[in-house]
VMD Tcl script that builds the backbone (N, CA, C; Angstrom):
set m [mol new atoms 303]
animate dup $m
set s [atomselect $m all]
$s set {name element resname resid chain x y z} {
  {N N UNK 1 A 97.657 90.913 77.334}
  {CA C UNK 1 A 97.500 91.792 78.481}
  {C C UNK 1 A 97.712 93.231 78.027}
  {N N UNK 2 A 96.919 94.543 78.262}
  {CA C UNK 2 A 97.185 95.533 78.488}
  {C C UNK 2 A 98.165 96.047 79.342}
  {N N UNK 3 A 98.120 97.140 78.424}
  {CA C UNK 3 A 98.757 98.419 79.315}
  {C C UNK 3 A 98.397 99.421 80.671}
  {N N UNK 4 A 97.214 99.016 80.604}
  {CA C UNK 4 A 96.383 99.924 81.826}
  {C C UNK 4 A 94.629 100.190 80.842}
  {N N UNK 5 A 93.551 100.641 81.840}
  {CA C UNK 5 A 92.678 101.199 80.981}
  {C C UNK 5 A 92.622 102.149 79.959}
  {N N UNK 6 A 93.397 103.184 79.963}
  {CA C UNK 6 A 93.845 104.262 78.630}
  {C C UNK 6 A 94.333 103.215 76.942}
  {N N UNK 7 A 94.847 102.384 77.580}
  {CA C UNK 7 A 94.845 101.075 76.231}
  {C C UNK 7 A 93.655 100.273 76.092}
  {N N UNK 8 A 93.196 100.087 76.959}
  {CA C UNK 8 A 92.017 99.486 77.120}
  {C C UNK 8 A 90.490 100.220 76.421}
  {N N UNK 9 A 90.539 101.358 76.578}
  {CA C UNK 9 A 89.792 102.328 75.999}
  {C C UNK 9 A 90.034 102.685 74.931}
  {N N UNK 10 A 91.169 102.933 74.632}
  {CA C UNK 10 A 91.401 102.895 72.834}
  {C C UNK 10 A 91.035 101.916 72.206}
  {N N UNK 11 A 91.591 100.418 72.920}
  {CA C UNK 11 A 90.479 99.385 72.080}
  {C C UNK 11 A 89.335 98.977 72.204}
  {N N UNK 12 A 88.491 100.378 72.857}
  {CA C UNK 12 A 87.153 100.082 72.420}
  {C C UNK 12 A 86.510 101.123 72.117}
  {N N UNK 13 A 87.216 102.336 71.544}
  {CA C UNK 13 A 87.154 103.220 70.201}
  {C C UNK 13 A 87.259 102.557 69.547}
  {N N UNK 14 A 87.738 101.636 69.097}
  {CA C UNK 14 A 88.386 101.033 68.106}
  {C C UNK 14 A 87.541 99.848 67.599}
  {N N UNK 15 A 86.778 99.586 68.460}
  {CA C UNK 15 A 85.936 98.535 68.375}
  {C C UNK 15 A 84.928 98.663 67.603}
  {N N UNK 16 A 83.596 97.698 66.776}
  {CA C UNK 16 A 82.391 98.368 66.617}
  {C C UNK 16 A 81.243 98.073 67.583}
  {N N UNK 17 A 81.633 96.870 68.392}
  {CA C UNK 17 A 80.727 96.207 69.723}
  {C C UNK 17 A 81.829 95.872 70.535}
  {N N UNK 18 A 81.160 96.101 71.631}
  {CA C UNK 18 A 81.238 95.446 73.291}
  {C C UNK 18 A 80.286 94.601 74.029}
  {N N UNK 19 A 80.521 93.731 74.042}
  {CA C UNK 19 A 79.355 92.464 74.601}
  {C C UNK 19 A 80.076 92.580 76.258}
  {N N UNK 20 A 79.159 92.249 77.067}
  {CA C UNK 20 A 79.668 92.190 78.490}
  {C C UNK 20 A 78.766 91.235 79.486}
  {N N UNK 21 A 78.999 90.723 80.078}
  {CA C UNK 21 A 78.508 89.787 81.075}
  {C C UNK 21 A 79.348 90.184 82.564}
  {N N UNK 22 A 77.556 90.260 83.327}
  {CA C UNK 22 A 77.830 90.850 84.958}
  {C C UNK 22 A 77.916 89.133 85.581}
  {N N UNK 23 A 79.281 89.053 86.743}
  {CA C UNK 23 A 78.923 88.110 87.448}
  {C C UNK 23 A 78.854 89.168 89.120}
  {N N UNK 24 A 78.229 88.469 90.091}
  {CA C UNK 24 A 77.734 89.208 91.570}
  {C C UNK 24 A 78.210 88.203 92.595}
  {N N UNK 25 A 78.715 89.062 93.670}
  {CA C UNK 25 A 78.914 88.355 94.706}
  {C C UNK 25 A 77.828 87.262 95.304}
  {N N UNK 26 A 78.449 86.360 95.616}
  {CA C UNK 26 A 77.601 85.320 95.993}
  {C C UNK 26 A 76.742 85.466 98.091}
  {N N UNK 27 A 75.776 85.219 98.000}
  {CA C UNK 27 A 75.705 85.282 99.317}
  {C C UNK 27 A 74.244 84.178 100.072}
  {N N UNK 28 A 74.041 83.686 100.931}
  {CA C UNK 28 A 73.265 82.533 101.246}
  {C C UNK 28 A 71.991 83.329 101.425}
  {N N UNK 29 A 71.770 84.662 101.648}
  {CA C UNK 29 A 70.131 85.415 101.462}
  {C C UNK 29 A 70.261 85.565 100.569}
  {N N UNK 30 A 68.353 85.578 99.924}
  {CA C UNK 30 A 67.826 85.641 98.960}
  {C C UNK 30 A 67.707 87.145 98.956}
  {N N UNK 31 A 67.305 87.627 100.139}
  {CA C UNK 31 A 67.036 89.598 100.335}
  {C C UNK 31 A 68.146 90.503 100.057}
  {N N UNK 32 A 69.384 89.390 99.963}
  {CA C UNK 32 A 70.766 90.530 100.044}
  {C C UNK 32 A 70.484 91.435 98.683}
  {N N UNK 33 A 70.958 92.537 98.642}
  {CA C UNK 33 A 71.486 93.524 97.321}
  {C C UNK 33 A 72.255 92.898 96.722}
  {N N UNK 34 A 72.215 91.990 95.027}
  {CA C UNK 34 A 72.816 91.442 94.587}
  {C C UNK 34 A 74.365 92.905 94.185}
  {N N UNK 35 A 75.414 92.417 94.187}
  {CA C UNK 35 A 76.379 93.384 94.012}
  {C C UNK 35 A 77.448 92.813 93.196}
  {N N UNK 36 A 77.759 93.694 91.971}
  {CA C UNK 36 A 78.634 93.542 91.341}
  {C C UNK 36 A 80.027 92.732 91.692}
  {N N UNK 37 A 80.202 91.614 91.306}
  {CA C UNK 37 A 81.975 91.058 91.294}
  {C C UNK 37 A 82.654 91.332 90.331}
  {N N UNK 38 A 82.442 91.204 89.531}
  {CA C UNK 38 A 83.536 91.130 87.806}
  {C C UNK 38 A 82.468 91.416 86.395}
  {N N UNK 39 A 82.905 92.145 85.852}
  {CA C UNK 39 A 82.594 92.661 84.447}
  {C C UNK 39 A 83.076 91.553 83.475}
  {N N UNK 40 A 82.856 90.391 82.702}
  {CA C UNK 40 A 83.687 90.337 81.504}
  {C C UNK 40 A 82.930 90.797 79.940}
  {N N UNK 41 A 84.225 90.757 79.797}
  {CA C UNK 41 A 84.131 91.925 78.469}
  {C C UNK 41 A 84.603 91.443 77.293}
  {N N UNK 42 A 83.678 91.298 76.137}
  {CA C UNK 42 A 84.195 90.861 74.625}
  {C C UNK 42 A 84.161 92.050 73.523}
  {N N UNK 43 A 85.502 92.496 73.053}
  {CA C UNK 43 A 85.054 93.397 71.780}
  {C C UNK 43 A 85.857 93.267 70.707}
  {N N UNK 44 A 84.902 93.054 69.282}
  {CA C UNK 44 A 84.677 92.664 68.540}
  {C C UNK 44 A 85.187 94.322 67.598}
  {N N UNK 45 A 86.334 93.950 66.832}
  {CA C UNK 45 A 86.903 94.931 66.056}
  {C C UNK 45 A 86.700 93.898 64.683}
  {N N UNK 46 A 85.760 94.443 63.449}
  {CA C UNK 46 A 85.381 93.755 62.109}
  {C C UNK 46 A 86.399 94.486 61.365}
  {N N UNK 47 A 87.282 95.606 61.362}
  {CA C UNK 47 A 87.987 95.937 60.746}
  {C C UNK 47 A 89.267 96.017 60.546}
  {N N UNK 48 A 89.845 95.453 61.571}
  {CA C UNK 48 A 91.358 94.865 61.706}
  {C C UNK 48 A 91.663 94.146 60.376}
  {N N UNK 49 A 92.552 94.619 59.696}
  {CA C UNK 49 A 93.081 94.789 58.448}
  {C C UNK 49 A 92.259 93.305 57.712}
  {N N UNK 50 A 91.016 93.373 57.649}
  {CA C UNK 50 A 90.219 92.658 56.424}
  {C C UNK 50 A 89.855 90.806 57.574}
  {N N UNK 51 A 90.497 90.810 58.578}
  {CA C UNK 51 A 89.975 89.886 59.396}
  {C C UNK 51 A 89.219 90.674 60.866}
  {N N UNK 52 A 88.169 89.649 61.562}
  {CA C UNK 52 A 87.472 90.044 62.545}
  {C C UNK 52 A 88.529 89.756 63.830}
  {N N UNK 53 A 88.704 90.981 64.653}
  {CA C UNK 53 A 89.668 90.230 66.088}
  {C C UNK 53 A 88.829 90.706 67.344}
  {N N UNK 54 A 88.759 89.899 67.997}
  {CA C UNK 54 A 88.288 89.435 69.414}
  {C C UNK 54 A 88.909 89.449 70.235}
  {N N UNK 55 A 88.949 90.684 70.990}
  {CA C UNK 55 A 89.313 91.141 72.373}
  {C C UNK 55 A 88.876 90.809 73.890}
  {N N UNK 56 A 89.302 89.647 74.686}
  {CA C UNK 56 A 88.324 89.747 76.063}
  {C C UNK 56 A 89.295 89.859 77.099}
  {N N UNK 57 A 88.095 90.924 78.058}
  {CA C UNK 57 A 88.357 92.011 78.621}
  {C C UNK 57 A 88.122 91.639 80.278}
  {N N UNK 58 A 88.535 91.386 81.032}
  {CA C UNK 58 A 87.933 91.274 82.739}
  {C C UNK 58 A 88.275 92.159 83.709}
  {N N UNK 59 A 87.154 92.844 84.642}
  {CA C UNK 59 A 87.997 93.488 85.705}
  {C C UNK 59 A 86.985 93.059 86.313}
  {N N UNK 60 A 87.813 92.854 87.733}
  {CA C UNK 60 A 86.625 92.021 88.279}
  {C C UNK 60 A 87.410 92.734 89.983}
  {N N UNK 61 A 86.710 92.631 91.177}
  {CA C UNK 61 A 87.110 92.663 93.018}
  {C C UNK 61 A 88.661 92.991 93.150}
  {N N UNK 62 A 89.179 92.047 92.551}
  {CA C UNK 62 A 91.035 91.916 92.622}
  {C C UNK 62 A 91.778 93.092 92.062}
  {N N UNK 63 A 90.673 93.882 90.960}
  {CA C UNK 63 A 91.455 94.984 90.548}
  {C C UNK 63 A 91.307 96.020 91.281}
  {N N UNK 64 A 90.295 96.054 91.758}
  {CA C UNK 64 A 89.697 97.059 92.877}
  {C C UNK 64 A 90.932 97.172 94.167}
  {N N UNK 65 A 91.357 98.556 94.444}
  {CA C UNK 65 A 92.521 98.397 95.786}
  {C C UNK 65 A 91.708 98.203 96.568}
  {N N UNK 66 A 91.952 97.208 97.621}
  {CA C UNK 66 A 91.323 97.216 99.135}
  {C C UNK 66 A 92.048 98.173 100.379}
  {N N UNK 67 A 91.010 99.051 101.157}
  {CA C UNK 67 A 91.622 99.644 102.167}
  {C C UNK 67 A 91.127 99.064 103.489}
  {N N UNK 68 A 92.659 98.833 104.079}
  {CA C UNK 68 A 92.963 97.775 105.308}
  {C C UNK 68 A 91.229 98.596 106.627}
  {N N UNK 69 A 91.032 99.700 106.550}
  {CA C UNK 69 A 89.837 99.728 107.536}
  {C C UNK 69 A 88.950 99.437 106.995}
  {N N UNK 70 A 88.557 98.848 106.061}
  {CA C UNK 70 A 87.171 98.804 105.142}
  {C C UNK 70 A 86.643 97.105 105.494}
  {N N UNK 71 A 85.416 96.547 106.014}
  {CA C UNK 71 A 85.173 95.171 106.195}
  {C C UNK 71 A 84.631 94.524 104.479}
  {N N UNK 72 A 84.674 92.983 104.742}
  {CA C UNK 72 A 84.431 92.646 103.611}
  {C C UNK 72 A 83.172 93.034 103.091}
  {N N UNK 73 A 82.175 93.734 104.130}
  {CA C UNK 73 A 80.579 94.140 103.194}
  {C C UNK 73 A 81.331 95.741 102.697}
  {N N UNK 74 A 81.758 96.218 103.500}
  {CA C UNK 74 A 82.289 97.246 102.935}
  {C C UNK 74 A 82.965 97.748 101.264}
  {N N UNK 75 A 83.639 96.351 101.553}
  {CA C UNK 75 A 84.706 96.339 99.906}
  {C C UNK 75 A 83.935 95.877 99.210}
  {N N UNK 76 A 82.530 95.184 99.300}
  {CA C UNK 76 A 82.063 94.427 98.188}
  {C C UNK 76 A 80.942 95.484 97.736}
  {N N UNK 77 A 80.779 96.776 98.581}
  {CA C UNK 77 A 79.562 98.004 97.832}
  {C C UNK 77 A 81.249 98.710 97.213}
  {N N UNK 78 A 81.984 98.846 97.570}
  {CA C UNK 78 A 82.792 99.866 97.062}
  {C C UNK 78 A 83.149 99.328 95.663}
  {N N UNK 79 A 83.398 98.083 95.907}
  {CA C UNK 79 A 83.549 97.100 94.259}
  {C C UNK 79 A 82.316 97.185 93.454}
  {N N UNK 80 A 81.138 97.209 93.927}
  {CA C UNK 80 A 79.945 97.365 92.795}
  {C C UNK 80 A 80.050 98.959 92.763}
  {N N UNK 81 A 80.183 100.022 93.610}
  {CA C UNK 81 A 80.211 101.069 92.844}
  {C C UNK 81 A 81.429 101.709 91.713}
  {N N UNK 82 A 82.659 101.116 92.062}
  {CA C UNK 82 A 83.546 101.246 91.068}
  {C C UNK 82 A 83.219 100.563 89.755}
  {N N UNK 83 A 82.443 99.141 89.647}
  {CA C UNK 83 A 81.992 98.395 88.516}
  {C C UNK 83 A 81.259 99.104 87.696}
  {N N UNK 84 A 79.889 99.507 88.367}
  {CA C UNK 84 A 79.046 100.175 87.771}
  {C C UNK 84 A 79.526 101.500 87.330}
  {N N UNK 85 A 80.203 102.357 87.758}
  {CA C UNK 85 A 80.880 103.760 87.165}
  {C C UNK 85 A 81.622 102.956 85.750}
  {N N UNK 86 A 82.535 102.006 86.012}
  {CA C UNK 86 A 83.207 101.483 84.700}
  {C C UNK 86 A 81.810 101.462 83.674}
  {N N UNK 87 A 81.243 101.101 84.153}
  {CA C UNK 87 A 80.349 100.588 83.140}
  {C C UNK 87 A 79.642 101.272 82.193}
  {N N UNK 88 A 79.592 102.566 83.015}
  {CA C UNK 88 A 78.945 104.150 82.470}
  {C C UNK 88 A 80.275 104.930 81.850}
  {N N UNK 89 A 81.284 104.514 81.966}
  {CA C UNK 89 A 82.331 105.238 81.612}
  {C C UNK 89 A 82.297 104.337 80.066}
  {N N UNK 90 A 82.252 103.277 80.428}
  {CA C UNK 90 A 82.020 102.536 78.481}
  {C C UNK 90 A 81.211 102.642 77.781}
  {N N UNK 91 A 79.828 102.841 78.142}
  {CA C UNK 91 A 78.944 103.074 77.589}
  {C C UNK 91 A 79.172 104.385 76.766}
  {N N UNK 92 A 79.891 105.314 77.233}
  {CA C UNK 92 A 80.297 106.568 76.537}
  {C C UNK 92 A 80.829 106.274 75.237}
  {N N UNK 93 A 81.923 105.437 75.150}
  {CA C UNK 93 A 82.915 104.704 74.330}
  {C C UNK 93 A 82.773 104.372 73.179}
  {N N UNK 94 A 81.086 103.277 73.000}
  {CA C UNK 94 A 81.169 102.533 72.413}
  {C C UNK 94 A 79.655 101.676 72.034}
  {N N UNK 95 A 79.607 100.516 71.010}
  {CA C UNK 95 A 78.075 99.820 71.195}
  {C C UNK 95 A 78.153 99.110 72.142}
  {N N UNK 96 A 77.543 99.336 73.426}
  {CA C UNK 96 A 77.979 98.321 74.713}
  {C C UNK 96 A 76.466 97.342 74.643}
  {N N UNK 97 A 76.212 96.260 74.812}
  {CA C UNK 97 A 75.649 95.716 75.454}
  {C C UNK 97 A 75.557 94.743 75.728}
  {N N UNK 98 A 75.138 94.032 77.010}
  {CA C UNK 98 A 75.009 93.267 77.918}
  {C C UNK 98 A 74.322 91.894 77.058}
  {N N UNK 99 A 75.487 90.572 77.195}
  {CA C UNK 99 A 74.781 89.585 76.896}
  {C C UNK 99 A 75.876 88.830 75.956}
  {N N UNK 100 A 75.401 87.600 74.983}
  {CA C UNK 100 A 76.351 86.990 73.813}
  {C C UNK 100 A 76.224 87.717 72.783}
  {N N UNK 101 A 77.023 88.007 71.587}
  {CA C UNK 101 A 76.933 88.198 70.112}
  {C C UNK 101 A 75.960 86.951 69.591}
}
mol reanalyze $m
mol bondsrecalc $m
mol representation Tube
mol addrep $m
């Protein structure tokens, strides 16, 4: 477990890849705006003193604060727009992309 994202971000300076997989709220329409639930996150540091170490990473709805006037369609755009900002905030970071090694 981390320390907060500021640790979290150092280890992925630190990293040379970030692999990530989107999961989305589930919903019974096909028309809905699929919307971000949880990020998980694998990064892959090859230089940790002469062995490869493997970091995985999740933030997912639960980390997100909920505010008591907000309904559940409400919290679930505010959770994909906090996801997606994370997501642009890593991309800054690091080799990010989406999918397996």
């Amino acid at each position: 477990m981390m320390d907060g994202k500021a640790a979290f971000l150092e280890k992925v300076r630190n990293s040379q890849l970030v692999a990530y997989s989107l999961e989305y709220f589930s919903s019974c329409f096909l028309d809905d705006k699929r919307l971000l639930k949880a990020v998980n996150m694998r990064l892959y540091n090859f230089k940790a003193e002469h062995r490869p170490e493997t970091i995985q990473y999740v933030i997912s709805w639960e980390d997100v604060p909920h505010d008591e006037g907000l309904s559940w369609q409400q919290f679930q755009v505010k959770v994909n727009r906090y996801l997606r900002d994370f997501l642009e905030e890593l991309q800054t970071h690091s080799n990010v992309f989406e999918g397996p090694l």
